[in-house]
C-alpha positions in Angstrom: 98.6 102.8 65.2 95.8 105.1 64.5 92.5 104.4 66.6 89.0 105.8 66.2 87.0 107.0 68.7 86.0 104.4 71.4 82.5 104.1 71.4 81.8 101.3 73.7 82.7 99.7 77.3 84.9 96.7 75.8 86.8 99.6 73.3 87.5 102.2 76.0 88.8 99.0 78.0 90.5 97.7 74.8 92.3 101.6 75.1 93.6 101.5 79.1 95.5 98.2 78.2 97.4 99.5 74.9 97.9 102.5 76.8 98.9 100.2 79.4 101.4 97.6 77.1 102.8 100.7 75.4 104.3 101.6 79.0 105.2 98.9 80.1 107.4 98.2 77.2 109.1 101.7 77.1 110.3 101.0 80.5 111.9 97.8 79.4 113.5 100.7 77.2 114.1 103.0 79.9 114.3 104.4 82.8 110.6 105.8 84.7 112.3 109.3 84.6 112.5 109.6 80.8 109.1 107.9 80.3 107.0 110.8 78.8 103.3 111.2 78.0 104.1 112.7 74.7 105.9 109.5 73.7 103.2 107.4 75.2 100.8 109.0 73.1 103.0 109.1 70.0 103.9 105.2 70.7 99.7 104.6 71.7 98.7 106.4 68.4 96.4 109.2 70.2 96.4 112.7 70.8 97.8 113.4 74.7 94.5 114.6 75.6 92.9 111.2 74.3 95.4 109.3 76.8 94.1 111.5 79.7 90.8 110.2 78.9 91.9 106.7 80.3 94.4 107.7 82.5 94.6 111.2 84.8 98.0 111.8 84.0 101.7 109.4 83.4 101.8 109.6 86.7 98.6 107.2 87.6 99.8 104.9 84.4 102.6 104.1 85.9 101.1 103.4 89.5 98.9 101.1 88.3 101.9 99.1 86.3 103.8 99.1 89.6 100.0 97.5 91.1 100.4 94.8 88.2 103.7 94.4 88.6 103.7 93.4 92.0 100.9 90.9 91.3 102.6 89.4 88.8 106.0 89.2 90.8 104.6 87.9 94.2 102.7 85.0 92.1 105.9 84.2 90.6 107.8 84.3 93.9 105.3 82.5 95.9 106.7 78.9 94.1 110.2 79.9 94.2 110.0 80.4 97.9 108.4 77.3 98.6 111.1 75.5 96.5 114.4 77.1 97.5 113.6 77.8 102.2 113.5 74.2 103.5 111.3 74.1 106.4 113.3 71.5 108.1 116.4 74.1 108.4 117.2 75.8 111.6 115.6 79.5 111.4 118.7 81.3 111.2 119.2 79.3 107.8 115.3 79.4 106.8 116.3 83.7 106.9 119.1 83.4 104.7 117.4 81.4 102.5 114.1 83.2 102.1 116.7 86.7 101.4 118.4 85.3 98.8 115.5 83.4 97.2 113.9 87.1 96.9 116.3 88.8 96.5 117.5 87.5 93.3 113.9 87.1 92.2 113.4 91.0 92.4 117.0 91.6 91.3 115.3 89.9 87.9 112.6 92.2 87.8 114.3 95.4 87.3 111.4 97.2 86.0 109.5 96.5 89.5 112.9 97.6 91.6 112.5 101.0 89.1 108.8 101.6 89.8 109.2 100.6 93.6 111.9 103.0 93.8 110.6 106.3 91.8 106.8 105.2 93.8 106.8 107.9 96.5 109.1 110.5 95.2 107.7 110.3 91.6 104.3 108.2 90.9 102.1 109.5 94.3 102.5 113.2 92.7 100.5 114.4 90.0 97.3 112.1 90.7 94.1 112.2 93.0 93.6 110.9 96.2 91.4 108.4 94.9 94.2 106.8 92.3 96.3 107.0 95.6 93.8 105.2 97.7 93.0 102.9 94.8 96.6 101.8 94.7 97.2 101.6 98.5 94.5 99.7 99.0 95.7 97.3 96.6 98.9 97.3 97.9 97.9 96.4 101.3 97.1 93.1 99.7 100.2 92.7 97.8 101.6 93.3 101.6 99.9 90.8 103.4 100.4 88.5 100.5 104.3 88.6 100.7 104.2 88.7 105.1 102.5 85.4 104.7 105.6 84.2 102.4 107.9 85.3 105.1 105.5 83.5 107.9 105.3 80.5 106.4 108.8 80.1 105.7 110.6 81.8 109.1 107.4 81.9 111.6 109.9 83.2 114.1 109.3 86.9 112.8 105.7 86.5 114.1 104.0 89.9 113.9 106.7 92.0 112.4 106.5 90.5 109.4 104.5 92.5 106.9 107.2 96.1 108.7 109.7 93.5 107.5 108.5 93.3 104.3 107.6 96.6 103.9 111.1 97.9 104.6 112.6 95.2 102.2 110.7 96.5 99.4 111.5 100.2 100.0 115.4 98.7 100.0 115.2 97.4 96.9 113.6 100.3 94.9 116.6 102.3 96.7 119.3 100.1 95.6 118.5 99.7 92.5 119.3 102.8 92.2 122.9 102.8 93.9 123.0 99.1 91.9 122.7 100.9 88.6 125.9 104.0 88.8 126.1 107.1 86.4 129.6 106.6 83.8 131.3 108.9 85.9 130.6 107.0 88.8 131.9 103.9 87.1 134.9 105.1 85.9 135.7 106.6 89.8 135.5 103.2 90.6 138.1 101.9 88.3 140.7 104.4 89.5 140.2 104.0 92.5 139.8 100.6 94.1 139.3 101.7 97.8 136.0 102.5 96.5 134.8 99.0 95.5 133.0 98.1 98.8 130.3 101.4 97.5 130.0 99.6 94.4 126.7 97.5 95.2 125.6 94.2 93.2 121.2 94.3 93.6 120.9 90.8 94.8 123.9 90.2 97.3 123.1 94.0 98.8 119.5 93.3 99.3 120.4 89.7 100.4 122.0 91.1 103.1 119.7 93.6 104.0 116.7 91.4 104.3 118.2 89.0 106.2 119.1 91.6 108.9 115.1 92.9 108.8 114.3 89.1 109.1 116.6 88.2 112.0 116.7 91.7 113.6 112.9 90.2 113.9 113.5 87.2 115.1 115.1 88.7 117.9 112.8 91.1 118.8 110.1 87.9 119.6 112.9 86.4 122.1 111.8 87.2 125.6 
């Protein structure tokens, strides 16, 4: 794909979201670390310095794919939490089911778990303050969106729940990491079966650490 030069509004916009699609589908290819700008811009069909036109660096791409990714997820998760915490459960059981019913939702979306996970260690470097504070901002909202999940299904969290939600979302960009071990680590595994309780499973591990955050929460609001 070869383009000419962008000349108006609706073409430069027309450029962010192939430069945009082209990312996202390498890193249904790969891992964020290996994502390059070089092969962005080979895969895009312009020059590197053309894709920095659009976008300050791979770094701010990538940041703003996490930002659409999260949209994208929470809209998704909002119906599945609604269909799989009955409200009619005692709250110990309305936790367990809201941190499996998101858990395995993320676990699906591996590409999120990878973005979350490399966000402040990898994406937050190598871009302005005002990319930061663009995606912060909409982040916030992706927050409060996803506390008012956790409200409406366990109520009993009261104020903590957007720090609960918070910290679940930072444990599942760190697991999947752990969830996802290096050949050698694999193969450590299979000769030595004391070591199967490190080998994690995404969904079951982050199952059981949100519902901890969630009832460590509920807790907290007893008198």
């Amino acid at each position: 794909m070869t383009f000419q030069r962008a000349r108006s509004a609706e073409q430069r916009e027309e450029r962010r979201r192939t430069i945009l699609d082209t990312a996202r589908k390498m890193l249904d290819e790969m891992p964020v670390a290996e994502v390059s700008l070089n092969e962005l811009s080979r895969r895009v069909g312009l020059a590197k310095s053309n894709v920095l036109r659009y976008f300050e660096s791979r770094e701010a791409v990538l940041l703003e794919l996490l930002d659409s990714a999260l949209h994208d997820w929470l809209a998704e998760a909002t119906g599945e939490v609604a269909e799989g915490v009955d409200p009619d459960r005692p709250a110990r059981e309305r936790a367990e089911a809201f941190a499996a019913v998101v858990s395995r939702s993320l676990a699906r979306h591996t590409v999120l778990c990878d973005l979350i996970g490399a966000q402040a260690g990898v994406l937050e470097h190598n871009v302005s303050t005002d990319v930061v504070v663009r995606f912060k901002r909409s982040a916030l909202g992706s927050l409060d969106t996803m506390a008012g999940l956790l409200r409406s299904a366990v109520p009993e969290v009261g104020d903590s729940a957007a720090s609960v939600c918070l910290l679940g979302m930072i444990l599942a960009g760190s697991l999947q990491t752990h969830c996802r071990p290096s050949p050698s680590a694999l193969a450590a595994y299979a000769a030595d079966p004391a070591l199967a309780a490190l080998h994690l499973d995404l969904a079951p591990a982050l199952t059981q650490g949100l519902t901890l955050l969630i009832t460590g929460a509920m807790a907290a609001q007893m008198p």
